[in-house]
N, C-alpha and C positions, 0 to 999 in steps of 0.2 A: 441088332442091325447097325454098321456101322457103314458112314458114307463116307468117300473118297471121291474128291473133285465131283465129278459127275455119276461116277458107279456106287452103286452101295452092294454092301458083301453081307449076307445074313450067316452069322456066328451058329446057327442052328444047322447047318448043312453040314452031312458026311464029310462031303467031299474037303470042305474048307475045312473043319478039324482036324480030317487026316492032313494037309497039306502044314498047318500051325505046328503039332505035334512033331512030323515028319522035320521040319525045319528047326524047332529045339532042338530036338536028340541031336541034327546034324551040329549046331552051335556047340553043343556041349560036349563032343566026341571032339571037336578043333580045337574047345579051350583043356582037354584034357592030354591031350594031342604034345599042344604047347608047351603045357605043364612039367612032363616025361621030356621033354627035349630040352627042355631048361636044365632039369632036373641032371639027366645024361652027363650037358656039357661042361656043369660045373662038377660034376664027380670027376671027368674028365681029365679039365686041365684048371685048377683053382687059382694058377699066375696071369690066367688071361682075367678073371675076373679081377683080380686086384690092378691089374693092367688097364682093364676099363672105368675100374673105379677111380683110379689115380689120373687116366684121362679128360673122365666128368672133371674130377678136382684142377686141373688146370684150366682146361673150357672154363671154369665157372671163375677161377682167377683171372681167364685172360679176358672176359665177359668183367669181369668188375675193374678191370686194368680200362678198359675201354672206356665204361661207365664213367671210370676216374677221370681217366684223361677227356671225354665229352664234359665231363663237372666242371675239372678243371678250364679247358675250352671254353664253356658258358659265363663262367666268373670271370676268366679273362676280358672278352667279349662285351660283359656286362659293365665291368670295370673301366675298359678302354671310354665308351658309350658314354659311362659316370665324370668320369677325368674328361672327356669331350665338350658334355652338355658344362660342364663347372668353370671349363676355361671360356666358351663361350659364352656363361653368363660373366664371369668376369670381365671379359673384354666390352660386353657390353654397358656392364658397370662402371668401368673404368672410363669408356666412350662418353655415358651420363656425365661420369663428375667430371671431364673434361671440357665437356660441353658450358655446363653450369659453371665452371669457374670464369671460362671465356666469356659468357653472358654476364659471369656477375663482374668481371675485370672490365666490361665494355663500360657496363652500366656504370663502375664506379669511374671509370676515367672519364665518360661524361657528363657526371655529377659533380667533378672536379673541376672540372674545366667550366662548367655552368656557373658553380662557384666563384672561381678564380676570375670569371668574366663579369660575375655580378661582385667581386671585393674590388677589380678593378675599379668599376664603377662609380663603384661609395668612395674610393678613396679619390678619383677624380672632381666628385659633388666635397668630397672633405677639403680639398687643396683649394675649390672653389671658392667654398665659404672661410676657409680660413683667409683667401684673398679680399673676400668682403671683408671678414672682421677686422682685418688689417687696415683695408684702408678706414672702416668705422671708426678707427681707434684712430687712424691720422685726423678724418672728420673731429671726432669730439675730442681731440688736443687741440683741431683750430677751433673747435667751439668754447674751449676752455681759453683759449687764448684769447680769443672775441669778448668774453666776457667778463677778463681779469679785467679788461680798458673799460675805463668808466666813458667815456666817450664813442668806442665803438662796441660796449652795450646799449649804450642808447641808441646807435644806429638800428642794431639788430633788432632791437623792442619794436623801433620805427617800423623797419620795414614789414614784418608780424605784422603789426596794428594793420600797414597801409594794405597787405594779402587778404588778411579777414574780412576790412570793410570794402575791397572792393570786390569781393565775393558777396558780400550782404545786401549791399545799398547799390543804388543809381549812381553814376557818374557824379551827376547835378547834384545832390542833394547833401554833396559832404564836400571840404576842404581840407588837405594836407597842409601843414604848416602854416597857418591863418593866421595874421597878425589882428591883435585885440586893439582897441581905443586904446588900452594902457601900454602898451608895446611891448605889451608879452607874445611870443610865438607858441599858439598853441600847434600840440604835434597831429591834431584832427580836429576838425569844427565838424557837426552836424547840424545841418541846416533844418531845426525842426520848426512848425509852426508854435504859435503863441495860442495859447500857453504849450507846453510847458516854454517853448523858446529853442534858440541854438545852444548846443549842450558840446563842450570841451571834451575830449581823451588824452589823456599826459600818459606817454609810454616810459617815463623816464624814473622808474624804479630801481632805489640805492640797492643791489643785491651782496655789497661785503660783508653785510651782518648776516647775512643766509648762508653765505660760503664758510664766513666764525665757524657759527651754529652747525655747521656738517663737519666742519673740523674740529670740532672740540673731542678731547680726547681725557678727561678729568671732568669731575662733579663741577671745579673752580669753574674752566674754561667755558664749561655749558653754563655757569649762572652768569659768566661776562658776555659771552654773547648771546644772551634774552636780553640782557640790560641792551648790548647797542642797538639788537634787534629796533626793541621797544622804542627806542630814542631816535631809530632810523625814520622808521614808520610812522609816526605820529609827526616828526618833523615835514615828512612828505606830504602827508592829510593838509597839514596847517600852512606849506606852500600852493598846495594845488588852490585849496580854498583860498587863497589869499589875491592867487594872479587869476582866476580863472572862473572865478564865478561873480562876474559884475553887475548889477544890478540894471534892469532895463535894457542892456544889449545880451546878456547870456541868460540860461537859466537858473533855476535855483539849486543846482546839482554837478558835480562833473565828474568823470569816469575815470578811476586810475587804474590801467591796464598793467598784469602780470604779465611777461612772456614764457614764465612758468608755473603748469600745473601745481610741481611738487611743492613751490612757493605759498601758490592760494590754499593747497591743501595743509600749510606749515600751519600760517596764521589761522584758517579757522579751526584747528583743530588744537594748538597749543597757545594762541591767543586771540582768545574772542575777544577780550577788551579791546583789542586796536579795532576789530573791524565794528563791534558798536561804537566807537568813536568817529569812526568812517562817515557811520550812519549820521550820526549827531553833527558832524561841520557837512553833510550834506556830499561824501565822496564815496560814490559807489566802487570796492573795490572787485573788480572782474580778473578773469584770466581766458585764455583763447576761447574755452568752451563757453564760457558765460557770457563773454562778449558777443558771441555769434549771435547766442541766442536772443540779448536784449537789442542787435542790430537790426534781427529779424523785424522784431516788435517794434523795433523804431521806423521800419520800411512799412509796416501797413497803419502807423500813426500817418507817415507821409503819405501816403497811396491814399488815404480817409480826407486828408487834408486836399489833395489835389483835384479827389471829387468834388469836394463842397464848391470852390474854387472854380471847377467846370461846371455847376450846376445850371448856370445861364446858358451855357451855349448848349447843354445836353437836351434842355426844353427847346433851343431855336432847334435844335436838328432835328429834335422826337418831330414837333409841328410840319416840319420840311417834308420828312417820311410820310408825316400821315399824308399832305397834299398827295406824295407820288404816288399813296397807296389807293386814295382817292380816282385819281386821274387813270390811275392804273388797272382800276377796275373801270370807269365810265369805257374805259379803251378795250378793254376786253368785251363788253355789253355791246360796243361797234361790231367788235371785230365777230362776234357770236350772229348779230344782224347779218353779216355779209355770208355767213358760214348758211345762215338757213335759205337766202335768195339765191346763191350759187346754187346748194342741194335741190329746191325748186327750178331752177333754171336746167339742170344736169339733167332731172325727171324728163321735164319736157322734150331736151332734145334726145331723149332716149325713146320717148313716144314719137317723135317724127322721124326718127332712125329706121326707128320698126315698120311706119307707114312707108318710107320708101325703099325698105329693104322688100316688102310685100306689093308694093306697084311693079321694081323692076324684076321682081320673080314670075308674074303674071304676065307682062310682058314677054321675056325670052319662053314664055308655052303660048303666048298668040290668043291669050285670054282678054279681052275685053271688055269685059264684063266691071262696071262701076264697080269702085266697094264703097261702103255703107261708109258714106260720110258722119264724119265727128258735128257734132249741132256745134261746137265754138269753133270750126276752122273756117274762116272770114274765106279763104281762096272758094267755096264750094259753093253754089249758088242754088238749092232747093224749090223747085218749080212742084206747084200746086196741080196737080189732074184737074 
């Protein structure tokens, strides 16, 4: 049984066998047919068969001529496409480092220019300060100059001295240029109390043996000026003590001021002897920083002094205070009375407020009606049934 779409044909039927059969034999009688006619036409004419064959043979060259030139065609095509996309990457390439060089040309001309605006700069701040150190240099050639003159060193020591202490001290409490009983001009007086007393500052410091000693240039030259050094300094000590420390008008001390550091650092560090000799004639020797400091200390000696000195009037005034503190409370303890009779008095007229705010309310409704008198309101008169 075989089925077809929708019919089925059963193989076991006469009729369909004969019809199967019948339809071979006819297939096989066509292909034999054929055969005998093939057969015929090449006995026939055997130039048409090489005719045909040699026709296949060029069909199938002009069939591969085709193919070729389609190959060809495709490579071309393929090719052109390749050579396309390559120039277009190139050009895009090219477009990148175009780009990036313009960005990096930007960047570096204005890193230059940031440069060139920031060396401008420095060299403006350098021509500045070379105009300082210029004129520095004229300063300390007139300070060299100031200090060659023995005369207008001492000025310059002076007026040093006279900056520091009137930075340190009171107006009152110090004198410039003080003339002593012995008619010496001291170059500062401090007016300190007793003891220790008023105490001297002599700014008038020999400094050529310090200028030597920086200009020695040989082992010789450096042992001749320690010598004047030496001879300078000690000279000094044994003048100050001499004019300056008088007994029962000064005290037992007086101050010889440096007007430089590098000076007070000279002696204590390459001549102790002079400044224990200082110590020994009783001459303290300072310089700006040390000065300040013992000026300090001399301002709250005077300030110590001034109290004790105010201590009478500071008990008349404490006692004075205390009266007004006194008085100043009995006045408050008034004033506290008047606060609590006022607040009693304020109650009151708040309670008779209230009564006549309550009479003329009863009033405009036509109420007459009594109200309940207060027992202390004297106006109200209480009658007995």
């Amino acid at each position: 049984m075989i089925t077809i779409g929708t019919h089925q044909i059963d193989l076991g039927d006469p009729l369909v066998l004969a019809l199967l059969i019948g339809g071979g034999l006819i297939v096989l009688l066509l292909i034999m047919v054929l055969r005998a006619a093939g057969r015929s036409a090449q006995a026939i004419d055997p130039l048409a068969g090489h005719m045909v064959q040699l026709s296949q043979r060029v069909q199938a060259l002009s069939d591969g001529q085709h193919q070729l030139a389609g190959g060809l065609h495709h490579v071309s095509e393929a090719q052109a496409m390749s050579q396309t996309k390559v120039l277009a990457l190139m050009e895009q390439r090219l477009a990148d480092v175009n780009r990036s060089m313009t960005e990096s040309l930007h960047g570096t001309a204005t890193r230059t220019a940031r440069s060139l605006g920031d060396l401008h700069q420095r060299l403006e701040a350098i021509d500045k300060a070379q105009a300082n150190i210029e004129k520095l240099s004229g300063d300390v050639l007139g300070l060299q100059d100031i200090l060659s003159n023995k005369q207008t060193r001492g000025a310059f020591g002076e007026i040093q001295l006279n900056d520091i202490v009137h930075k340190a001290l009171p107006s009152d409490s110090y004198t410039m240029q003080a003339t002593l009983s012995n008619g010496r001009r001291a170059d500062c007086l401090i007016h300190l109390p007793n003891p220790p007393g008023p105490i001297v500052i002599d700014s008038k410091f020999p400094l050529e043996a310090y200028e030597a000693l920086r200009r020695a240039e040989n082992q010789s030259q450096l042992i001749e000026a320690q010598r004047m050094m030496r001879i300078a300094v000690r000279s000094h000590i044994k003048a100050i003590s001499e004019k300056y420390i008088l007994e029962g008008e000064t005290a037992d001390g007086a101050l010889m001021f440096l007007p430089s550091e590098a000076v007070y650092a000279e002696l204590h560090a390459n001549f102790p002897e002079l400044v224990r000799e200082g110590f020994t004639a009783k001459v303290w020797i300072v310089s700006p920083t040390t000065c300040m400091a013992t000026l300090n200390t001399m301002r709250a000696v005077l300030k110590d002094a001034r109290m004790r000195e105010q201590a009478g009037a500071i008990r008349k005034e404490l006692a004075a205070l205390y009266q007004d503190v006194d008085r100043l409370g009995t006045r408050v303890g008034n004033l506290d009375r008047h606060f609590t009779q006022a607040a009693k008095d304020i109650e009151e007229i708040k309670i008779s407020a209230e009564k006549a705010g309550k009479r003329a309310h009863r009033l405009d409704n036509f109420d007459f009606e009594e109200l309940t008198p207060e027992p202390d309101d004297p106006r109200i008169v209480q009658i007995k049934p």
